[in-house]
N, C-alpha and C positions, 0 to 999 in steps of 0.2 A: 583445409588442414593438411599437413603434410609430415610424413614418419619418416626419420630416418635412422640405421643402426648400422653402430662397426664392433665387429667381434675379432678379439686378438689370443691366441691361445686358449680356444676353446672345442680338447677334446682335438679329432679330426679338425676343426678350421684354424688355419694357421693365421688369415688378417681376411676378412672381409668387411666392404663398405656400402652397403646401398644407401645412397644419397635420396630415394623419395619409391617408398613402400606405393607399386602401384595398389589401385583396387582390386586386379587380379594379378596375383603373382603365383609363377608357377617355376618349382624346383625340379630340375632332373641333374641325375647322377649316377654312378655306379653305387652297391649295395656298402655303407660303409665312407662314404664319401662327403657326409653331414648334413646332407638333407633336413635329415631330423630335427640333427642338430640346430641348424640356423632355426627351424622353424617353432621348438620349442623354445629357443631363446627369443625369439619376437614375440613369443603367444606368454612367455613369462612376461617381459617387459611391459607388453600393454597390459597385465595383470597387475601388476604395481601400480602402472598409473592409473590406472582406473581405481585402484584404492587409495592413492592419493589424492584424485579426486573428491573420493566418498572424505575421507579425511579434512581437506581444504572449507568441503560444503559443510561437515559438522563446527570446524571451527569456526566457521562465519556465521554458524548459525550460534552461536553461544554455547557449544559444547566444546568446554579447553581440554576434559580429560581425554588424551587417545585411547577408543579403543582396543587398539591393537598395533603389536609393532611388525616391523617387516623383519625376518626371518630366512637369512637368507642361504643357512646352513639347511633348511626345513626345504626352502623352493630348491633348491639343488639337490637336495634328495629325493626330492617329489620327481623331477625333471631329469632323474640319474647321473646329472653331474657333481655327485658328490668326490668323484675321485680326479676329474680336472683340476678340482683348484691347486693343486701343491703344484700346477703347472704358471699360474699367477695367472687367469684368465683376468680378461679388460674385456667390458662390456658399457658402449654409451648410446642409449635412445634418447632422441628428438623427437619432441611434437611442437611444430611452429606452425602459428596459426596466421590468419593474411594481414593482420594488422604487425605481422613480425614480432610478436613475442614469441620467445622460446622454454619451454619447459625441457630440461635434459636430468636424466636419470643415469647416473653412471655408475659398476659396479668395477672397482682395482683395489688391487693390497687386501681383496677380501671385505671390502667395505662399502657399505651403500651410501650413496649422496644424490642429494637433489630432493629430498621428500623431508626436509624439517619442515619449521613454522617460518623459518627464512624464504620458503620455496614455493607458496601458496598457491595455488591455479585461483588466477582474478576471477570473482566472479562474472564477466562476461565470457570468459572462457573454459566453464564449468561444463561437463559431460558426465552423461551417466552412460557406461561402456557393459555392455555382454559381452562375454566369449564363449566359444565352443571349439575341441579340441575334438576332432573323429578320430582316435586313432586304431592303427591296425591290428589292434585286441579286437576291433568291435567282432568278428566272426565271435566271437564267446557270448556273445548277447540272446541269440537264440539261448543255448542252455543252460546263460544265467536265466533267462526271464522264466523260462519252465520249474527249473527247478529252485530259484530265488529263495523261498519260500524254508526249503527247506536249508540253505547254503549260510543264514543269518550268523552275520560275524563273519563272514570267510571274506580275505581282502587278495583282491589279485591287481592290486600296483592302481598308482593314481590315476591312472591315463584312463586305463578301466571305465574306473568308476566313474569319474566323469563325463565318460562320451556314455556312458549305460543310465545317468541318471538325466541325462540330455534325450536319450531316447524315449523314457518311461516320459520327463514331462510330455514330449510332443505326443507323444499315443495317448496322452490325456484328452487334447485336445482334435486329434483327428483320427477319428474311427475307422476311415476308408481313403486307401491312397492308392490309384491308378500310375503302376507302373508299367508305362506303355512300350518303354525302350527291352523289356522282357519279356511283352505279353502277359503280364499280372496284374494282383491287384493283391494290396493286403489289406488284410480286415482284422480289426481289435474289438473281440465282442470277451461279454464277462457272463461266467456260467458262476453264480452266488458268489462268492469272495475271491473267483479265482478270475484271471484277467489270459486271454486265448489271445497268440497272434496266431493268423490264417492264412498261406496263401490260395491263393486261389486262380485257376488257368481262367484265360480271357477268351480263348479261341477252343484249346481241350478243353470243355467242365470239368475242373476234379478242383477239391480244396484238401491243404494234408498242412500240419502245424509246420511254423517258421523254422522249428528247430531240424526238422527233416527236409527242408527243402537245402538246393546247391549250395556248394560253397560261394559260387560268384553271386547267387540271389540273399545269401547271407551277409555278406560284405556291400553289397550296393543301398540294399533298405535303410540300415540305419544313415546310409549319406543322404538317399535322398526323402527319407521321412524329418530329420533334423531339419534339415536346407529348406522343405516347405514350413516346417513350422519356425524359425524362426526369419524366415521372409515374409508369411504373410497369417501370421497367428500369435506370436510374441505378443504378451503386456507388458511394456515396457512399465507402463506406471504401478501394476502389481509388483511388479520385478522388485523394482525401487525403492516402494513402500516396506518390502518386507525386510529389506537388505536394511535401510533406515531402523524400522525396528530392532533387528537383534542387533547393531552395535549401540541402541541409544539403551536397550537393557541390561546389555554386560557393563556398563558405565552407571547404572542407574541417576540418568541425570535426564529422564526424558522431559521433566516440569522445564528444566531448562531451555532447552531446544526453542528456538525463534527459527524458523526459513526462514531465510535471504532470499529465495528462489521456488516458484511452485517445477514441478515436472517439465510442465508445458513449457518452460520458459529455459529447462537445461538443454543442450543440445544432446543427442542420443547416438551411439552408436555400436555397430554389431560384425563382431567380426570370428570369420569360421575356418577352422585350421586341420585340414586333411591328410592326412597319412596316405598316398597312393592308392588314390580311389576306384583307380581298375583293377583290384586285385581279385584274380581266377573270375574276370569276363573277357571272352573270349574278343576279339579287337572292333569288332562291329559294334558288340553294346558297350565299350567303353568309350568310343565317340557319341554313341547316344548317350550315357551316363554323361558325361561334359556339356552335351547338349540338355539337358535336364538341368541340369546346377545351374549353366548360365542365365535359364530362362527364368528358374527359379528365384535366382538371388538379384537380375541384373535388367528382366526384361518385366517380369510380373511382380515382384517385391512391392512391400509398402514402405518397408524398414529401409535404412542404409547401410548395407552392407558390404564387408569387403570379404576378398575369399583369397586364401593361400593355401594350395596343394604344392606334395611333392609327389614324384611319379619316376617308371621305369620305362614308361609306356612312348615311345617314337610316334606311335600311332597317335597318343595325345596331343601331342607337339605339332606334327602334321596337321592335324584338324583345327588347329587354332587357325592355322592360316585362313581355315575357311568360313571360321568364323568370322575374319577380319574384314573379310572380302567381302561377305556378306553385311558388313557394319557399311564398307564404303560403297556397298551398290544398294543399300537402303532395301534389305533384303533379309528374311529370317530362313535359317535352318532348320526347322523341325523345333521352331518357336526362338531360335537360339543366334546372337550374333555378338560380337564384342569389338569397341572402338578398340582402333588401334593404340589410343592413349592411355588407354586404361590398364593395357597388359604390358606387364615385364614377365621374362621368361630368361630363365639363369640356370648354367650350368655349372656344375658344383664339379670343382679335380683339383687334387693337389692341397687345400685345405684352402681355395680361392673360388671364385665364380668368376665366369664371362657371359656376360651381356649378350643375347642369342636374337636379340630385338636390332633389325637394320631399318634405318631410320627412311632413308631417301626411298627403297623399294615396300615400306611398310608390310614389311612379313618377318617373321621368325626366321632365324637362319637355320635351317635340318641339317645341313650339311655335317658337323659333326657325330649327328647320331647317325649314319651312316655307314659309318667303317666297320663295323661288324659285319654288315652284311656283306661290303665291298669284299675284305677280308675271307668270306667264304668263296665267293665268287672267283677271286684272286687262288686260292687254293686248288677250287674245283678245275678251274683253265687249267690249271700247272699236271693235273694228274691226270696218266696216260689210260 
């Protein structure tokens, strides 16, 4: 399967086109330069179609009433582009599968196409799609999850609550996570109705609550507690079932409902979208933090997933290489390696991206992130 999107007046991005969404894609840019942007716009997109999806499988199963429509004033609010459109953004995603069909979702004039009963994903092309969206709210998770309890009804923006209820399911299912690139470990234990995160030193003994520990160990846990549970602890067939249910009861038409297709037989996919995930780790555990994700989602997975961060971080950029090199000398990092085919890595200037991937020497090109430091160096000669 293959993704493609071009974004035209949206926000900071003036026209960009990636023609084939690798499975790891990595954004860097200056602060304001649409990072975000592009990457909430792909993490919407696959959010459609995956409801379109669910949509396509209800109607083929005998359920003609929809229920639900796409809202696209509601996703732009959700995603904070509500004040682009008077700019007329153009938004078109592709997903073309290898027998060459193509399913396209475009959004111009303010208007969504591609998702009527005209536009149906064939049944042999049916997928049932997760996402996850970590965004850089998550340092609030510590002192939501402490004081949660008492905060009921308090809404702190979509993104939030999303990557916070992404983390409560995974803490469901994993009570003890070894986080080795910090020397920790955290621990989810429950003292009668209340639910304790822990951490706890690996090498010092000491344990002190999640909410008191760094800022860099606050912003690293929920990436890579999510990233183990949904590589290798997701139900997808729970997932599915329950998703199934509450649109066949706001329709009450479930006597209706025939599958066309058991679980087993849709094809499945999961895909995890990062907000600058070295934020306040100091540069040694933010190559280990990339070496964790890749191992997690890329090396040890069960599921198929893809991964798309943005970052400020050179030092990530740089490390890829050696992840790369480690793919072609059949060779892990610190469990961690990544094929050179599978990575695109794009720099974001000017409301455009350039391709940072050189093909014939199979590395990333650094040279751009570069100048800033050149730039000191260039100062520091000059003065007497």
């Amino acid at each position: 399967m293959k993704e493609s999107i071009h974004i035209k007046n949206l926000g900071p991005i003036k026209n960009i086109f990636i023609d084939d969404i690798k499975s790891i894609t990595v954004l860097i840019g200056e602060s304001g330069s649409g990072k975000s942007t592009l990457m909430k716009a792909i993490a919407l997109f696959r959010w459609i179609y995956k409801m379109h999806n669910i949509r396509s499988y209800l109607k083929r199963s005998k359920v003609s009433k929809s229920p639900f429509r796409f809202r696209m004033d509601t996703y732009f609010k959700n995603c904070g582009f509500e004040q682009y459109t008077k700019y007329n953004p153009e938004i078109i995603y592709t997903v073309e599968f290898p027998n060459k069909k193509k399913y396209t979702i475009r959004f111009a004039n303010n208007k969504l196409s591609g998702t009527s009963d005209n536009d149906l994903v064939l049944l042999t092309d049916l997928q049932y799609i997760k996402l996850s969206f970590i965004s850089e709210t998550r340092n609030i998770i510590p002192l939501w999850a402490d004081k949660g309890a008492s905060l009921t009804g308090g809404y702190l923006g979509f993104y939030f609550h999303e990557v916070y209820n992404d983390f409560v399911l995974a803490s469901e299912s994993l009570k003890e996570l070894d986080l080795t690139y910090l020397d920790l470990k955290l621990s989810v234990k429950k003292f009668q109705s209340e639910k304790k995160y822990l951490i706890q030193g690996k090498t010092d003994k000491y344990e002190i609550d999640f909410k008191n520990s760094s800022s860099g160990t606050q912003n690293a846990i929920p990436v890579s507690l999510i990233a183990e549970h949904f590589s290798n602890h997701f139900d997808f067939e729970e997932s599915f079932n329950r998703t199934l249910l509450k649109f066949l009861s706001q329709t009450d038409r479930i006597t209706d409902f025939k599958p066309v297709k058991n679980l087993g037989e849709i094809q499945k996919k999961l895909y995890i979208h990062i907000e600058e995930p070295e934020l306040s780790l100091y540069p040694d555990a933010q190559c280990e933090l990339i070496n964790d994700l890749i191992s997690k989602c890329f090396v040890k997975n069960t599921n198929g997933i893809d991964l798309i961060f943005s970052t400020h971080s050179p030092y990530i950029i740089n490390h890829l290489n050696l992840l790369i090199k480690a793919s072609d000398s059949n060779m892990l990092i610190n469990g961690a390696k990544i094929s050179f085919e599978d990575l695109a890595v794009y720099q974001i200037e000017g409301g455009k991206i350039e391709n940072l991937m050189v093909q014939n020497q199979r590395i990333v090109n650094t040279n751009p992130l570069s100048d800033t430091i050149n730039n000191i160096y260039d100062q520091y000669s000059q003065m007497k």
